[in-house]
PANU-775696 format. One record per residue (C-alpha): x, y, z. Coordinates in Angstrom, 1 decimal. Layout:
<rs>
+--------+--------+--------+
:   east :  north :     up :
+--------+--------+--------+
:      X :      Y :      Z :
...
+--------+--------+--------+
</rs>
This chain:
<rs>
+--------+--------+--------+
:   east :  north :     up :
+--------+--------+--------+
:  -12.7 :    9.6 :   15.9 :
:  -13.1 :    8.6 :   12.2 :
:  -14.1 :    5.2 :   11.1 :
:  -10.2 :    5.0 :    9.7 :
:   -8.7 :    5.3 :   13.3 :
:   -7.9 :    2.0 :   14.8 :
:   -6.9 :    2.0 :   18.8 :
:   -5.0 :   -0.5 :   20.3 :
:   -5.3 :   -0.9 :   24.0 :
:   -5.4 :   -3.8 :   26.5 :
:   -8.1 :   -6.2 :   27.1 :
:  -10.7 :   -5.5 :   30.0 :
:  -13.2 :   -6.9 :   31.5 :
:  -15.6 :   -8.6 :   28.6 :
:  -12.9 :   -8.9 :   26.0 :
:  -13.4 :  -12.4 :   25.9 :
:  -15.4 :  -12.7 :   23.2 :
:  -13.5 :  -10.2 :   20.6 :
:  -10.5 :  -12.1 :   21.3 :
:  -12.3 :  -15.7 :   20.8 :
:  -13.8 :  -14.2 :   17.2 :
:  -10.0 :  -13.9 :   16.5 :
:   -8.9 :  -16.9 :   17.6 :
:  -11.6 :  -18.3 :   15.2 :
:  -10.7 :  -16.3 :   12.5 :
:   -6.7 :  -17.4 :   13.1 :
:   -7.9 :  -21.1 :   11.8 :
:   -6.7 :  -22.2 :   15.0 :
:   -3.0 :  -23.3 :   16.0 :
:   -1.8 :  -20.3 :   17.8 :
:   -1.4 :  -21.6 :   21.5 :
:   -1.4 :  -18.1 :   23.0 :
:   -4.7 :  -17.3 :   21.2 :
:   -6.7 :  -20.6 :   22.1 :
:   -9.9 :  -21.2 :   20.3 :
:  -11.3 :  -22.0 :   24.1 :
:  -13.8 :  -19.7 :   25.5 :
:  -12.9 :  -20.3 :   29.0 :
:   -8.9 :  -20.3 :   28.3 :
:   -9.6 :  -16.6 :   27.2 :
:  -11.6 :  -15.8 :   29.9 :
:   -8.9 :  -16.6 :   32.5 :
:   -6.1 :  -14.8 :   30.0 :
:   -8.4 :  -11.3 :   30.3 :
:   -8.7 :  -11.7 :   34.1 :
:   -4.5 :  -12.3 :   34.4 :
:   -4.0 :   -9.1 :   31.8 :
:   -6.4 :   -7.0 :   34.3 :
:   -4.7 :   -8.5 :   37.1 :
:   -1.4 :   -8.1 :   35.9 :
:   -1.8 :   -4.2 :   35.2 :
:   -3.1 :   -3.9 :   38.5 :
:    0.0 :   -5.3 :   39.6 :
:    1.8 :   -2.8 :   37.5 :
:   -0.2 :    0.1 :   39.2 :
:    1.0 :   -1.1 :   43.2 :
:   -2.3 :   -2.6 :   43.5 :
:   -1.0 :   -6.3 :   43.5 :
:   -0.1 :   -8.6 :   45.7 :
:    3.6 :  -10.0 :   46.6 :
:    4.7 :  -13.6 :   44.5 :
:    1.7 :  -12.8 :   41.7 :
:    2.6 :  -14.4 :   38.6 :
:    4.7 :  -12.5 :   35.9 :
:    2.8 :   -9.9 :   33.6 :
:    0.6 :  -11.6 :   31.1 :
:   -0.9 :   -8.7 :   29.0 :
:   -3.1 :   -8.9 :   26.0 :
:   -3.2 :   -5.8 :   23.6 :
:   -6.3 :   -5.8 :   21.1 :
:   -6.6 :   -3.5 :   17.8 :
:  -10.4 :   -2.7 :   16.9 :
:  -12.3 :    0.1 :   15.1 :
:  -15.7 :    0.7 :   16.1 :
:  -15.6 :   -2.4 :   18.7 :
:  -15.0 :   -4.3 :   16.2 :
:  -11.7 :   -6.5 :   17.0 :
:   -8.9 :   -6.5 :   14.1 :
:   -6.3 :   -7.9 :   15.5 :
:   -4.3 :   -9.0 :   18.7 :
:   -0.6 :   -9.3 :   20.0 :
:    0.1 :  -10.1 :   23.7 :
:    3.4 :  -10.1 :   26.1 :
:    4.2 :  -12.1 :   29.0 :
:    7.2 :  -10.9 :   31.1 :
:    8.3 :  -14.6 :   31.3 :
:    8.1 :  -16.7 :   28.2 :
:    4.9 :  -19.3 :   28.0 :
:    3.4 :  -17.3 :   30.9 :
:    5.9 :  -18.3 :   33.1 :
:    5.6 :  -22.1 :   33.0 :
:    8.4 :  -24.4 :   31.6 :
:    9.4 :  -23.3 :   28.6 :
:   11.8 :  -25.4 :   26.3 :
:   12.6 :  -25.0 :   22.5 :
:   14.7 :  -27.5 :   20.5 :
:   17.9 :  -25.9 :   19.5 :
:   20.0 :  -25.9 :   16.8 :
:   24.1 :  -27.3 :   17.9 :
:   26.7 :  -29.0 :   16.2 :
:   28.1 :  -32.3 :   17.6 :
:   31.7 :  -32.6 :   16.6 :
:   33.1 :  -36.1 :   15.7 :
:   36.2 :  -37.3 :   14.6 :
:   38.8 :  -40.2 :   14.4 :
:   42.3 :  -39.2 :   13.1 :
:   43.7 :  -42.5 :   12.6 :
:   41.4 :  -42.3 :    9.7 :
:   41.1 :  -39.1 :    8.7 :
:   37.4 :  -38.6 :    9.7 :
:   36.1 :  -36.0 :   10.6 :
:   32.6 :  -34.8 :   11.2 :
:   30.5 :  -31.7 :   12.7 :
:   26.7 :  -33.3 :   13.0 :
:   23.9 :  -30.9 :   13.4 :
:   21.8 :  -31.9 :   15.9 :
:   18.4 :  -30.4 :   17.6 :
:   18.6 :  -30.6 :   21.7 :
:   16.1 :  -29.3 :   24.2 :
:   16.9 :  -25.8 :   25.2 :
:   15.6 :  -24.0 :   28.1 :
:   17.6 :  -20.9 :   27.0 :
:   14.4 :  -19.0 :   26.8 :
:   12.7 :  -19.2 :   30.1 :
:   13.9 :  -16.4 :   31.1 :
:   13.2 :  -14.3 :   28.2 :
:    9.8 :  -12.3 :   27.6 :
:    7.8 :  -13.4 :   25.2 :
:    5.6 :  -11.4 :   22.1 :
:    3.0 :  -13.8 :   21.0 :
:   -0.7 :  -13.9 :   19.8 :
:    0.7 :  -11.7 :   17.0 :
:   -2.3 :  -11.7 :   14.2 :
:   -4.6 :   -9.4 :   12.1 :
:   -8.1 :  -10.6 :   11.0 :
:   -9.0 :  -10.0 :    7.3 :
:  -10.3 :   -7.4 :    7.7 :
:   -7.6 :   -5.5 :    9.2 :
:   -4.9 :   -7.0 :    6.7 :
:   -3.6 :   -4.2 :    4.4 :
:   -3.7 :   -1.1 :    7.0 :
:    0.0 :   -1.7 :    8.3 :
:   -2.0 :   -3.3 :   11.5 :
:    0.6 :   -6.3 :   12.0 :
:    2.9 :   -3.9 :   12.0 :
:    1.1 :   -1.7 :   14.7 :
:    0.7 :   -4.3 :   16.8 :
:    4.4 :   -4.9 :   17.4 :
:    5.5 :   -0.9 :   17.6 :
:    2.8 :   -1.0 :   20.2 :
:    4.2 :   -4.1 :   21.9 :
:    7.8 :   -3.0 :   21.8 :
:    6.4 :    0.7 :   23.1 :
:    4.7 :   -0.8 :   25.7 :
:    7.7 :   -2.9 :   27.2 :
:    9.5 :    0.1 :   26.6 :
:    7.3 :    1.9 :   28.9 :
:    7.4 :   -0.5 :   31.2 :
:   11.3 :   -1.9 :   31.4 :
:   11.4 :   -2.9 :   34.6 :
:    8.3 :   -5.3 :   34.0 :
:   10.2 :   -7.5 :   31.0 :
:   13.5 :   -9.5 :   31.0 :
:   16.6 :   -8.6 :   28.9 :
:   16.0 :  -10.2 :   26.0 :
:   12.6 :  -10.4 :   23.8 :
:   11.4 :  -13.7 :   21.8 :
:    8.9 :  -14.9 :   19.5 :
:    8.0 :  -18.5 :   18.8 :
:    6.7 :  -18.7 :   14.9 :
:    3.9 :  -21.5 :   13.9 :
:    5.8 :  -24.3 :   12.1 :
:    5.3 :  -25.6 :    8.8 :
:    1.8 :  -27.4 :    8.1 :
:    1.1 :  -29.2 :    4.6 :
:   -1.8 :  -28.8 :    2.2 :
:   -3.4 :  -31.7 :    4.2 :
:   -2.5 :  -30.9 :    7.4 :
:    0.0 :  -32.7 :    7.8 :
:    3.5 :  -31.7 :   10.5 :
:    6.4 :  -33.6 :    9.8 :
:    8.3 :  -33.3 :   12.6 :
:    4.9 :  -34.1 :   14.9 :
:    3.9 :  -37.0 :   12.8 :
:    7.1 :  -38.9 :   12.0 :
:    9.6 :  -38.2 :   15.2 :
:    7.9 :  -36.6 :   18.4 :
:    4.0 :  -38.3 :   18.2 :
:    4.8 :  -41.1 :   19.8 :
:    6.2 :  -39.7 :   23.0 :
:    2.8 :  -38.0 :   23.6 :
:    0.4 :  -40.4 :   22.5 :
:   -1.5 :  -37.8 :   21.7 :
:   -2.7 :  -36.0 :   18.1 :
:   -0.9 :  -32.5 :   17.6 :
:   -4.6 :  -31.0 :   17.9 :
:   -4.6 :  -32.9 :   21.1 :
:   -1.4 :  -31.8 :   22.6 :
:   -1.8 :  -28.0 :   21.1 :
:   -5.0 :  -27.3 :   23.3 :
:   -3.5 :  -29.1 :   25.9 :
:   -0.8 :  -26.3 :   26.4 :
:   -2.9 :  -23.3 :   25.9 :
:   -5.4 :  -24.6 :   28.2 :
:   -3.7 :  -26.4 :   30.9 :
:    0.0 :  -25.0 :   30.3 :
:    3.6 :  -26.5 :   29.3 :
:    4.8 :  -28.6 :   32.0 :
:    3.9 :  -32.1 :   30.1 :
:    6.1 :  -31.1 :   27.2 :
:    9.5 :  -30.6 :   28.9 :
:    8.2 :  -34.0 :   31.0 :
:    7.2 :  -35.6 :   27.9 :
:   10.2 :  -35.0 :   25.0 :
:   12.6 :  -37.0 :   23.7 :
:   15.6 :  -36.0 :   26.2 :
:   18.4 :  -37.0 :   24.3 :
:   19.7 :  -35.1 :   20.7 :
:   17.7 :  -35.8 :   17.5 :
:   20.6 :  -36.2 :   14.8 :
:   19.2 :  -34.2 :   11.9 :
:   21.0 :  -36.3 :    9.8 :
:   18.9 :  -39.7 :   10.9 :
:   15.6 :  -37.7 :   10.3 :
:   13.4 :  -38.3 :    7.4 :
:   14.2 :  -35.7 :    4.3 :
:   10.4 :  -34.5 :    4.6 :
:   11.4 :  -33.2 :    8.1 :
:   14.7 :  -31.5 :    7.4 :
:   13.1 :  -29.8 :    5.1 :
:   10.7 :  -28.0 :    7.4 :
:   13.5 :  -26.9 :   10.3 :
:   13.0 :  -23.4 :   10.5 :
:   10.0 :  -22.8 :    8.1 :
:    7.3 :  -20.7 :    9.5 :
:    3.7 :  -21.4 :    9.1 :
:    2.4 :  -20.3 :    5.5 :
:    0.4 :  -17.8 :    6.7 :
:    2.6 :  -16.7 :    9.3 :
:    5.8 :  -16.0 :    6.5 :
:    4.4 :  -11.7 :    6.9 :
:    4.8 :  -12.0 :   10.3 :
:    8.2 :  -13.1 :   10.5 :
:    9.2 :  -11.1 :    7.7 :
:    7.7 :   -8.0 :   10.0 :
:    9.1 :   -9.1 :   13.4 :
:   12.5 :   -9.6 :   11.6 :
:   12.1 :   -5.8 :   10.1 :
:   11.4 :   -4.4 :   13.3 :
:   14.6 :   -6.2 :   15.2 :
:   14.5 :   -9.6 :   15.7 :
:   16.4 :  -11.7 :   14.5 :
:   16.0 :  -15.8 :   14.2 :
:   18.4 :  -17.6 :   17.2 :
:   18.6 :  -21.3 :   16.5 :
:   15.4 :  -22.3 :   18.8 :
:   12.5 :  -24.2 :   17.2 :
:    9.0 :  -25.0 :   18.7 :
:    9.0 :  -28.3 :   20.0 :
:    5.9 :  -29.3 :   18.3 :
:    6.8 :  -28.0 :   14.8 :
:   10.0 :  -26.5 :   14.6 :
:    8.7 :  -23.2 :   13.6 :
:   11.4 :  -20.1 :   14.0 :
:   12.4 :  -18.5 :   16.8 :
:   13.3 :  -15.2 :   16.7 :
:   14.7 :  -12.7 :   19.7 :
:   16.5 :   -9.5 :   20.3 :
:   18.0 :   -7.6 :   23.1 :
:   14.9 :   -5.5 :   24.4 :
:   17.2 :   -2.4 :   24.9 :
:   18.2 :   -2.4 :   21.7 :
:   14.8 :   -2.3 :   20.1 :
:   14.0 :   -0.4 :   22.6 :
:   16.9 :    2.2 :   21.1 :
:   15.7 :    1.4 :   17.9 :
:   12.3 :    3.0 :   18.5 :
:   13.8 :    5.8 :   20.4 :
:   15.6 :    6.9 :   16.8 :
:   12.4 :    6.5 :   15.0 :
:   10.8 :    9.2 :   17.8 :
:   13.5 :   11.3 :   16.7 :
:   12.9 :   11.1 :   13.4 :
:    9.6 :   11.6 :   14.1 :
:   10.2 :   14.8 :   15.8 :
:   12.1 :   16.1 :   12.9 :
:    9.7 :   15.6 :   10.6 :
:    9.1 :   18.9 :    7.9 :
:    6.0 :   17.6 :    6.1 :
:    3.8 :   19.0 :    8.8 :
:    3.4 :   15.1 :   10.8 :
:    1.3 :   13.6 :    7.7 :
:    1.8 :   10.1 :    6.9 :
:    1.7 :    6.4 :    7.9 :
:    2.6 :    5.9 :   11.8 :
:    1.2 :    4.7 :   15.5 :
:    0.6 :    7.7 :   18.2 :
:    1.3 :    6.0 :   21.4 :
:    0.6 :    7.3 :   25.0 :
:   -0.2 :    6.4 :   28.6 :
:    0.9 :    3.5 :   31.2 :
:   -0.6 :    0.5 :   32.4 :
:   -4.2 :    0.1 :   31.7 :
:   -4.1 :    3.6 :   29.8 :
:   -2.3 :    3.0 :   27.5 :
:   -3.8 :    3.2 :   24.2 :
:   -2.1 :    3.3 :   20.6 :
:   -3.5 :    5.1 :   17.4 :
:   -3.4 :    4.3 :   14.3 :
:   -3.0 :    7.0 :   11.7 :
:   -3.5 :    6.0 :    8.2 :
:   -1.9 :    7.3 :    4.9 :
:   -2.1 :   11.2 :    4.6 :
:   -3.3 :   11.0 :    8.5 :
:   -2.4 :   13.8 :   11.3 :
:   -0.3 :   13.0 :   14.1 :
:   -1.8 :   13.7 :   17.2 :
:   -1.0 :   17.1 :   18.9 :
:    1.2 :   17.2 :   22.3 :
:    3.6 :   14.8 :   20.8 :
:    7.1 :   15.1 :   21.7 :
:    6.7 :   16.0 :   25.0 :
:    9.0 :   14.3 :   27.3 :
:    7.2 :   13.0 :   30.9 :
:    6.3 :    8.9 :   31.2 :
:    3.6 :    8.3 :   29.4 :
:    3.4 :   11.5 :   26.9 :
:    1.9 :   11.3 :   23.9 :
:    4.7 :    9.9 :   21.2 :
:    4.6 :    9.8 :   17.3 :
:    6.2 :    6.8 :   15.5 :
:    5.7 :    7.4 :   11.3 :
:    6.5 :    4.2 :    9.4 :
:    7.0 :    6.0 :    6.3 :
+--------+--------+--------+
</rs>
């Protein structure tokens, strides 16, 4: 192996701290990659436990599959992405949603469709891609991308693991000064808490106080403040390439919003990105420039499973193409 190949695998046993240098490195904010050692700690042991599970060597009524897949080259961590078979790990998971409230008096004349934002629990029974980020020094190498071929591959490989539908929950829009709209001026209050606060709360101690905790009733979009309608919808400004690469690979924004910002949602029917991948292995297949070029080898199951890398002008890896569970596959992004 070449100091140009970067694996992606799943996290083991002492992980921990190459996933806590990318939390750090993330500049915080990501709830499924915590800046908390101990948080991380207990997300390796449920990734190990849950590809146990996956192997027949877990118990009955374990918790859904939490897995955690980290790039590196050389043992030194690039980048992350993880997949829980339920979304939020399986706890209570709410958006706000996106609906229009219809109004009208025809005595009058008047007649009005209001957009409104209502708490949604349309996605708790979705899976969930999350802790999707590349370090620095892995930015440029078409590893973002990796990451979610090798996410999507691995669901693939394991379908019966993962619901019928695959999300994403975007970081929402945060202001030169750190400021959130939508935190500060309309949801604060009902936590009594700062966003910082309430942010490590749910990646440390999990989701239930937020669907015990926010407003119940509608928010009228057109009763909030200009500064916040603004923001519906608008990722994160570091996290615009990862939208724009979740959205090339598939997915598609739904109407959901984090409850906390109101960063995008995005989802997709898993079969059919599942389908989509399965063309590009045909294409791959078919190939006539000898298997040179930009792509991901993927192959194995469970806690085998490893994915390659191959940079520009790269070899794809021999064996590919052949057919049993968890053969050796080539994926070219050119």
């Amino acid at each position: 192996m070449t100091s140009s190949v970067i694996t992606l695998r799943p996290v083991r046993d002492g992980d921990e701290a190459a996933l806590l240098a990318l939390a750090r490195a993330s500049g915080g904010g990501m709830t499924s990659l915590p800046e908390d050692g101990d948080a991380l700690t207990a997300r390796v042991e449920r990734s190990v436990q849950g590809l146990q599970r996956l192997a027949g060597r877990g118990g009955a009524g374990e918790p859904p599959l939490s897995l955690y897949l980290l790039a590196e080259r050389e043992g030194v961590p690039l980048g992350s992405v993880a997949l829980f078979a339920l979304s939020g790990s399986g706890g209570p998971f709410v958006t706000y949603r996106l609906a229009t409230a219809p109004q009208a008096f025809p005595a009058l004349g008047k007649a009005f469709a209001h957009e409104i934002l209502e708490v949604s629990t349309a996605h708790r029974t979705s899976s969930e891609l999350a802790a999707l980020f590349v370090s620095p020094a892995g930015r440029g190498l078409s590893l973002g991308r990796a990451l979610v071929t090798a996410a999507i591959a691995f669901c693939r490989h394991h379908r019966e693991a993962f619901a019928d539908i695959l999300m994403a929950e975007m970081r929402g829009w945060v202001g030169p000064s750190g400021d959130r709209p939508f935190w500060d001026d309309i949801v604060m209050p009902f936590f009594g808490m700062s966003f910082l606060e309430a942010d490590h709360l749910n990646a440390t101690a999990g989701n239930a106080f937020i669907e015990a905790l926010l407003p119940a009733h509608p928010l009228y979009l057109s009763l909030l403040p200009p500064r916040v309608r603004e923001i519906v919808g608008v990722p994160h400004p570091d996290g615009r390439a990862a939208l724009a690469l979740l959205q090339q690979e598939g997915l598609s924004t739904d109407g959901h919003f984090d409850p906390f910002d109101l960063g995008p949602c995005l989802s997709a029917p898993l079969d059919d990105l599942a389908a989509r991948q399965e063309r590009a292995l045909a294409a791959g297949a078919n190939r006539t420039d000898g298997g040179r070029g930009r792509g991901l080898w993927v192959e194995g199951r469970g806690a085998e499973f490893r994915c390659r890398l191959v940079p520009q002008g790269g070899t794809t890896a021999a064996g590919a193409g052949a057919s049993h569970p968890g053969a050796p596959e080539w994926l070219p992004f050119d």
